[in-house]
PyMOL commands that place a pseudoatom at each C-alpha (Angstrom):
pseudoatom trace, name=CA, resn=UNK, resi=1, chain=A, elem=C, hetatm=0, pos=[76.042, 106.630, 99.154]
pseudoatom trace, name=CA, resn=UNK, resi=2, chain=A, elem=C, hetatm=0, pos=[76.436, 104.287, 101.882]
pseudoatom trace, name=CA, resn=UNK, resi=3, chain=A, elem=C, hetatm=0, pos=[77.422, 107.124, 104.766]
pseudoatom trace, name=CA, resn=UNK, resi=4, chain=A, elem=C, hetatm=0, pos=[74.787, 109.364, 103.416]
pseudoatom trace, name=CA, resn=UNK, resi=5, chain=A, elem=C, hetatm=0, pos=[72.012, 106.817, 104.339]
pseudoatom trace, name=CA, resn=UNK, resi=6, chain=A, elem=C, hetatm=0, pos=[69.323, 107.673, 107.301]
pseudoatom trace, name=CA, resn=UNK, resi=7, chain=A, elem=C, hetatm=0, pos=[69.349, 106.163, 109.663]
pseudoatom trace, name=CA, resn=UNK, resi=8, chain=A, elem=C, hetatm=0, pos=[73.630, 105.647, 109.571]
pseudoatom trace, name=CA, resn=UNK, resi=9, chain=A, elem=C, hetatm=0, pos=[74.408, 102.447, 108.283]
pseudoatom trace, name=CA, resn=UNK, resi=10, chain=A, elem=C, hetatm=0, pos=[76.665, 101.828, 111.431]
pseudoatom trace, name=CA, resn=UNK, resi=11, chain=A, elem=C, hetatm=0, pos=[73.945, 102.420, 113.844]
pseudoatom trace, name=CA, resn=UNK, resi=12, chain=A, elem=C, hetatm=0, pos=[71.908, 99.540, 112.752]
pseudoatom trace, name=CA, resn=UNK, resi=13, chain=A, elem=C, hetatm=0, pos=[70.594, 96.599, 114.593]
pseudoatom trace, name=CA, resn=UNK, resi=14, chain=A, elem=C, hetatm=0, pos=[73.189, 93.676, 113.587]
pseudoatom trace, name=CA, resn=UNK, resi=15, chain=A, elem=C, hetatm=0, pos=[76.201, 95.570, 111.797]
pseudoatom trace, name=CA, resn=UNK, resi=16, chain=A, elem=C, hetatm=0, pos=[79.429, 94.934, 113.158]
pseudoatom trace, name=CA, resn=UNK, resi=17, chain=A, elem=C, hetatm=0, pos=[79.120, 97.406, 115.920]
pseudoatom trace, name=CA, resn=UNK, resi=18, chain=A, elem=C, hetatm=0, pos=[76.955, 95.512, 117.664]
pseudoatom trace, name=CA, resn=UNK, resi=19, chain=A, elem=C, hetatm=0, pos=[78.816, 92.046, 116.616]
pseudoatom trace, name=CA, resn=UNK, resi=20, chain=A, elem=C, hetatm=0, pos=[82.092, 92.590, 118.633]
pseudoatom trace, name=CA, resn=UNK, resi=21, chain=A, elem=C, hetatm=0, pos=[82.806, 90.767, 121.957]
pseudoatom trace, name=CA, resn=UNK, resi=22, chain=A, elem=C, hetatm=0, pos=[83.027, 92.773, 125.097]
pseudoatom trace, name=CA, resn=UNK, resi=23, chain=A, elem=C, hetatm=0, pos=[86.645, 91.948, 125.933]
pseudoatom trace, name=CA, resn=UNK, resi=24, chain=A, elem=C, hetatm=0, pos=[87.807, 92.453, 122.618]
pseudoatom trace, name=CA, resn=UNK, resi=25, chain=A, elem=C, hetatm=0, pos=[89.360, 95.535, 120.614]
pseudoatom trace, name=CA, resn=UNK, resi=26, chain=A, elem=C, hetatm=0, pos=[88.666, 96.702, 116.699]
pseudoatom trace, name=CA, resn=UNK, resi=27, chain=A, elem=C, hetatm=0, pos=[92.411, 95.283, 116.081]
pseudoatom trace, name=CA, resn=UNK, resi=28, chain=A, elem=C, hetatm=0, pos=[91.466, 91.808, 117.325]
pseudoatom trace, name=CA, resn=UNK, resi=29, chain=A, elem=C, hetatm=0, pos=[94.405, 91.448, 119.752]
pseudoatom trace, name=CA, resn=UNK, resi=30, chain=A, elem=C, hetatm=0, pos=[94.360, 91.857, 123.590]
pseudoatom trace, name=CA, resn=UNK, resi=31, chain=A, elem=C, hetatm=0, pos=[96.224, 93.760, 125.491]
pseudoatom trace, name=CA, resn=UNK, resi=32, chain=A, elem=C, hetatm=0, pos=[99.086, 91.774, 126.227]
pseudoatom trace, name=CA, resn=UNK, resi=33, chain=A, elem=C, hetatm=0, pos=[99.723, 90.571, 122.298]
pseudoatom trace, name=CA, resn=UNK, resi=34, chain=A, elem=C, hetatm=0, pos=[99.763, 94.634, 121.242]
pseudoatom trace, name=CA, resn=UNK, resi=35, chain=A, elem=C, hetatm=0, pos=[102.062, 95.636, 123.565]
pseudoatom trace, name=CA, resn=UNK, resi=36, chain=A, elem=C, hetatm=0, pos=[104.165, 92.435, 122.726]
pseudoatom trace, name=CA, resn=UNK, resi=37, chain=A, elem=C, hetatm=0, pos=[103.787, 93.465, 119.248]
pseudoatom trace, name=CA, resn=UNK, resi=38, chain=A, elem=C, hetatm=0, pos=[104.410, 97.049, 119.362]
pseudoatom trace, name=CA, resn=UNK, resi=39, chain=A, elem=C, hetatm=0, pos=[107.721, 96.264, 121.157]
pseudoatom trace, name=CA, resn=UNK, resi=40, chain=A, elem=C, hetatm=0, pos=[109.184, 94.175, 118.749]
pseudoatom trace, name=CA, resn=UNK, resi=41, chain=A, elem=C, hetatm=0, pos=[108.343, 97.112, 115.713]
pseudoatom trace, name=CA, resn=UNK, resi=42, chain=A, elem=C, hetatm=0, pos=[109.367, 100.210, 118.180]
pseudoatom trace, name=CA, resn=UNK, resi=43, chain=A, elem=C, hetatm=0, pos=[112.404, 98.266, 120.187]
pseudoatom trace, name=CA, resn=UNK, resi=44, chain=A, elem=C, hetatm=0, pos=[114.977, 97.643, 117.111]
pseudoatom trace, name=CA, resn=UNK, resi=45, chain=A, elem=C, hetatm=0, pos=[113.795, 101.266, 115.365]
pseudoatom trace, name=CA, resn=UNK, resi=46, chain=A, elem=C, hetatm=0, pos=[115.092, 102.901, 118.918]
pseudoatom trace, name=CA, resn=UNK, resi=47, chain=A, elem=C, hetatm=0, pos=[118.289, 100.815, 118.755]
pseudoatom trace, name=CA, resn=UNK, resi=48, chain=A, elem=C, hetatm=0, pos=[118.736, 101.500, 115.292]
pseudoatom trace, name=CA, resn=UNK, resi=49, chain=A, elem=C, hetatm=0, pos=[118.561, 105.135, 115.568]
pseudoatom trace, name=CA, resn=UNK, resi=50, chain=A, elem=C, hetatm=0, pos=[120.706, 105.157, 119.114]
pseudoatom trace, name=CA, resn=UNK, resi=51, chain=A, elem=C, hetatm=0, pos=[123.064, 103.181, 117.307]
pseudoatom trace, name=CA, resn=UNK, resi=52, chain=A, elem=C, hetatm=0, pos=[122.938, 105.617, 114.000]
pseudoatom trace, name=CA, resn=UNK, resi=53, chain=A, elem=C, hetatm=0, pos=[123.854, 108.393, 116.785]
pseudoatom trace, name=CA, resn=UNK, resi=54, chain=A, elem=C, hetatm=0, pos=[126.429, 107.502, 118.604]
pseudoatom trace, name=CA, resn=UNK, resi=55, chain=A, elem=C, hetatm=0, pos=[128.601, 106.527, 116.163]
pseudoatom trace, name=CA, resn=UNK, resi=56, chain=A, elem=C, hetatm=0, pos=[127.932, 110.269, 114.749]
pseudoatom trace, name=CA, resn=UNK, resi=57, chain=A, elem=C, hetatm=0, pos=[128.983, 111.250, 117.947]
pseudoatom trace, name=CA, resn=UNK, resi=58, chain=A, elem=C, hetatm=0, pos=[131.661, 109.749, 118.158]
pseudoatom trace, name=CA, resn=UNK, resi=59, chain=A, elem=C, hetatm=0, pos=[132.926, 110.244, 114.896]
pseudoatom trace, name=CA, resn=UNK, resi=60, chain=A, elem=C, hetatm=0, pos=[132.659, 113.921, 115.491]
pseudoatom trace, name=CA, resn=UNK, resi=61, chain=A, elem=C, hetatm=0, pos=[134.236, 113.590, 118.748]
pseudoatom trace, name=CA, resn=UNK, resi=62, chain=A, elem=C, hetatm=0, pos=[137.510, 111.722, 117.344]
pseudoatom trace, name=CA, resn=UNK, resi=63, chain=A, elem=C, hetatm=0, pos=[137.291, 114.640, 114.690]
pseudoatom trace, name=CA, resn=UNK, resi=64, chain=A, elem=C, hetatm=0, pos=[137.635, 117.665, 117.034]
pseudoatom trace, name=CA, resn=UNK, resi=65, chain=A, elem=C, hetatm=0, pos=[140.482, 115.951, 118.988]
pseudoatom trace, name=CA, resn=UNK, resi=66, chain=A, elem=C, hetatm=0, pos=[142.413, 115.396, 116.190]
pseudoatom trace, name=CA, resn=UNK, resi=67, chain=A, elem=C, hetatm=0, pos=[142.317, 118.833, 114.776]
for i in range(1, 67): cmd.bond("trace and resi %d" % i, "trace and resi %d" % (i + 1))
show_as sticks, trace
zoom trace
């Protein structure tokens, strides 16, 4: 039972809490790279899905004027 242990496991002199540089995140990217990263994943998904609704819109649009 490791996070049963006393004292926590984490807490210990040495464990990778206490490893990690100052300037850096638990991801291992800075700030710059995430943002560049989450971008390119969220970007096309919000095209995609503007995309996906205006052609529903429209569709329904040229349906009600021709009926």
């Amino acid at each position: 039972m490791f996070f049963l242990s006393a004292p926590h496991a984490w807490h210990l002199v040495g464990t990778w809490s206490e490893q990690l540089p100052s300037e850096s995140s638990l991801i291992g990217m800075g700030q710059t790279e995430l943002i560049m990263t989450l971008h390119s994943i969220f970007l096309p998904l919000a095209l995609a899905i503007l995309y996906y609704l205006y052609n529903r819109l429209s569709k329904n649009n040229s349906t009600n004027v021709k009926g």
